[in-house]
N, C-alpha and C positions, 0 to 999 in steps of 0.2 A: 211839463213846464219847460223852460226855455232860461239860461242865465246867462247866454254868451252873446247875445244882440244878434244871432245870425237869422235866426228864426224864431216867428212869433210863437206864442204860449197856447197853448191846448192840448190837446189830446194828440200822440204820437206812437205808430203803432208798428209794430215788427211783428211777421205770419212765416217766417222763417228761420226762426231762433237767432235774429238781430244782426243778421245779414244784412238787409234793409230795411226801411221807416219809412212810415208815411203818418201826414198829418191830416186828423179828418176834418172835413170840413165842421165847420163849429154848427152848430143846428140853433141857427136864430130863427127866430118866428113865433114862439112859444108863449110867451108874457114878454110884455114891456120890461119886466125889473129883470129876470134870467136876459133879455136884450142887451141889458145895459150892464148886468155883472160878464158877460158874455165877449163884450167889448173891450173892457177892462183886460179881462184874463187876455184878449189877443195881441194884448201889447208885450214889448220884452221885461224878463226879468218879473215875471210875476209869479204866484202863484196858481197852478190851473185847480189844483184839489186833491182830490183822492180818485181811487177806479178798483172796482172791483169786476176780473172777468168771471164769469162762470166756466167752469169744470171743463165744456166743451168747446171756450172758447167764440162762442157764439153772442154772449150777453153780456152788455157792458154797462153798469154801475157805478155811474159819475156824481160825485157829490162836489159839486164846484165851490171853490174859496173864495171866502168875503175876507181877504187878507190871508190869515192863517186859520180862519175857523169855518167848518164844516157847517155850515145852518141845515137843518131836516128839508125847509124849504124849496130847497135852491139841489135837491137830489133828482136826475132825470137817468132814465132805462133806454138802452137800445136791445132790442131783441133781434136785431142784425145786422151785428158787427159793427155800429156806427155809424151805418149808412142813415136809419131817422134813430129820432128818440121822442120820449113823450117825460113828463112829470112824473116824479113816481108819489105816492100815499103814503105821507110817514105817519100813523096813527098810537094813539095813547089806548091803553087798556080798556076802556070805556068810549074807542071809536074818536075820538075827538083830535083834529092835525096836530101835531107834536110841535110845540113852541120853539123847540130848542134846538139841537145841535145832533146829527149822527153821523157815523164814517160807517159804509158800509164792508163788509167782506163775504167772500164766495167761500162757500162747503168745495171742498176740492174733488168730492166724487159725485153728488147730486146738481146740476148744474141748473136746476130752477130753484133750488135752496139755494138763500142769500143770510147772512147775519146782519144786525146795525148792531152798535157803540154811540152812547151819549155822552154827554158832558156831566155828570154824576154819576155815572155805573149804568145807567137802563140798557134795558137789555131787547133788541128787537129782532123777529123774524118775517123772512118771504118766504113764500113756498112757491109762491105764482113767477118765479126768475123775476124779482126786482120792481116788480111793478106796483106792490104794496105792502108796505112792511107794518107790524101789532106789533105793538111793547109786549111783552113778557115775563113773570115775577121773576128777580135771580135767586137763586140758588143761598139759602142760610151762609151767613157770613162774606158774603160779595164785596166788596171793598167801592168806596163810594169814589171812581176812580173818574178824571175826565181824558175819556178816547176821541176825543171828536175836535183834535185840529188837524192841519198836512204834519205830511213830515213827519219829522223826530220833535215836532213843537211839544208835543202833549207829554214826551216822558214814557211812552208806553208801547208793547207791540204785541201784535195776533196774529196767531199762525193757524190758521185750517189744515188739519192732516188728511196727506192722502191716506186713500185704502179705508176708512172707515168712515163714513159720511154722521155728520154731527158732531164730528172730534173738533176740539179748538183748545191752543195752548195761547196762556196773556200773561203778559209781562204784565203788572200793575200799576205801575210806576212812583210816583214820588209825589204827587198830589195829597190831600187833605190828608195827610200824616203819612201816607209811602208806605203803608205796614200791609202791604195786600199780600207783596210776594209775587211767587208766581204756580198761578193756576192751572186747571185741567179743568175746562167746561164740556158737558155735551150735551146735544139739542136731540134729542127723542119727540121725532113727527107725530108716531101713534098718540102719545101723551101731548103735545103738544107745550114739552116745556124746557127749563133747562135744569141739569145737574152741576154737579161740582165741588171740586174742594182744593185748598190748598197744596202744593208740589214740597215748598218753603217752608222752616219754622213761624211762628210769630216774632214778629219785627222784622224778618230779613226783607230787604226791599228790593224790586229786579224791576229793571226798563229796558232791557232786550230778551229774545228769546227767538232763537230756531232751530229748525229740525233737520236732522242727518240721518244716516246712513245708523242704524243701532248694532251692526258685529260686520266683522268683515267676512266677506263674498255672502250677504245678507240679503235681503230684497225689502228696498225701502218701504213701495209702498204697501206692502203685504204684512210688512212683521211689526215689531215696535222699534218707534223712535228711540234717537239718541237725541238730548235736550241739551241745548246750548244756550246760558244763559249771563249775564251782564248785569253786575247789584253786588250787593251786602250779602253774604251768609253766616251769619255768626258774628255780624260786625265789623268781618273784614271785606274790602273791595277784591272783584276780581272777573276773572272771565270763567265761565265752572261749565259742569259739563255731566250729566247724570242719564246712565242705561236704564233704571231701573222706575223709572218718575219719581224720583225725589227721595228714595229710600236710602240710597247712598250719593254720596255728591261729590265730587273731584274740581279740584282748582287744577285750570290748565293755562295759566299762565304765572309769570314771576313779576317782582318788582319794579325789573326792568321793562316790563314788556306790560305798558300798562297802555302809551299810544294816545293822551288825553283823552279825550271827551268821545263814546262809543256811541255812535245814533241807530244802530243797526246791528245784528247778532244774527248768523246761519251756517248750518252743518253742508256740507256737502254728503249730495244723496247717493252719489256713484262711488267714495272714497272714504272708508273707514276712519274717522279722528280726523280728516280733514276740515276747519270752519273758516267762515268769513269774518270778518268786523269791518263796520264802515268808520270811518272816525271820521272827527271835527278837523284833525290839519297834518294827518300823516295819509290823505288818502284809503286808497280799499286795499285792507292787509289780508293775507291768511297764514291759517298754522296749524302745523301736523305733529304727532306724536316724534318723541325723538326715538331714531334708532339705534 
């Protein structure tokens, strides 16, 4: 996306750890309607969408915004690097194109595993890198959540962990009563489904969540996470932080250090206790254990 008028809106890509950027060229030609949302997205200050890359960096998972919402529709595949792209297949359990809304995300170790996210909780997978995604039944107790705008719009976040392919952590957020919590899903290929259950009590409600470093001189992506999370525990607000998934749970901030309105939550993967938060109007903070 683009918010400063310097440059137009699309897709913008650093292959150097953001050293430099480049913007790809937009891939019209496709349909008339992806034309004309296409044109839209290249003006300033817009929204471009969502991106999921794959594991190796190779495939790219664009689900372009119609304002702030994700449509299944309007989701196109590059399988290299964003030089083309095609339409991708968002399908319902019984084959039929998906009406509604999905945000796609990438498995961090299999990189033709792809996940979607709907606007009620549905739950999809690719195994073919993005190029067609089946709904799939969730997991007993799933929380009827909607994932499927940009942004911090939706209330919610997903984290695919390294080191174990099918692992995925969701904030649930604060939709149709906010009582999801936060979860631990995983997607088993052989069976072709997903598991899952709650990290949270019932009622505590979480709309960020990421992953760090879990002990120090650790190896992130080999061992287990440390979980950074942003919501309710027990009804009180805060930034919390749990080694264990959810068996014990630690408040790591104070009263003071609340920083309004958090749209984003992450551990740092090289530095023990180290995390992020992105906030609404104090900018991107972080904070470490005290010594």
């Amino acid at each position: 996306g683009n918010w400063t008028g310097e440059t137009k809106g699309g897709l913008i890509v650093s292959r150097d750890g953001a050293q430099t950027w480049n913007r790809l060229e937009m891939p019209f030609g496709l349909t008339q309607d992806l034309d004309a949302l296409l044109s839209k997205i290249s003006g300033v200050n817009t929204n471009a969408g969502w991106v999921a890359v794959s594991a190796d960096g190779t495939t790219y998972v664009w689900a372009l915004a119609e304002r702030i919402f994700l449509h299944a529709r309007n989701v196109l595949v590059s399988p290299d690097a964003g030089r083309t792209f095609r339409r991708s297949r968002i399908l319902t359990a019984d084959g039929t194109p998906v009406p509604g809304m999905m945000k796609p995300i990438a498995d961090r170790c299999d990189s033709r595993l792809f996940y979607g996210f709907g606007e009620a909780g549905q739950l999809y997978v690719s195994t073919d890198g993005g190029f067609t995604f089946r709904e799939r039944p969730a997991p007993s107790g799933w929380p009827r959540a909607h994932f499927a705008k940009v942004d911090c719009a939706d209330g919610t976040e997903i984290r695919a962990a390294a080191g174990q392919p099918g692992d995925l952590y969701v904030a649930t957020g604060q939709e149709y009563g906010g009582e999801g919590g936060l979860w631990k899903l995983r997607y088993d290929p052989a069976a072709d489904a997903f598991t899952g259950c709650p990290l949270t009590a019932p009622g505590d409600r979480v709309h960020c969540v990421g992953l760090g470093l879990g002990r120090p001189g650790g190896d992130y992506a080999r061992e287990p996470k440390a979980l950074y999370f942003a919501g309710y525990v027990g009804g009180e607000y805060g930034f919390w932080r749990t080694l264990d998934e959810g068996r014990t749970i630690q408040r790591i901030n104070t009263e003071k250090q609340m920083y309004g309105s958090i749209h984003s939550i992450d551990g740092d993967k090289r530095v023990f206790g180290r995390f992020y938060i992105a906030t609404g109007s104090s900018g991107l903070l972080y904070g470490e254990p005290e010594r």
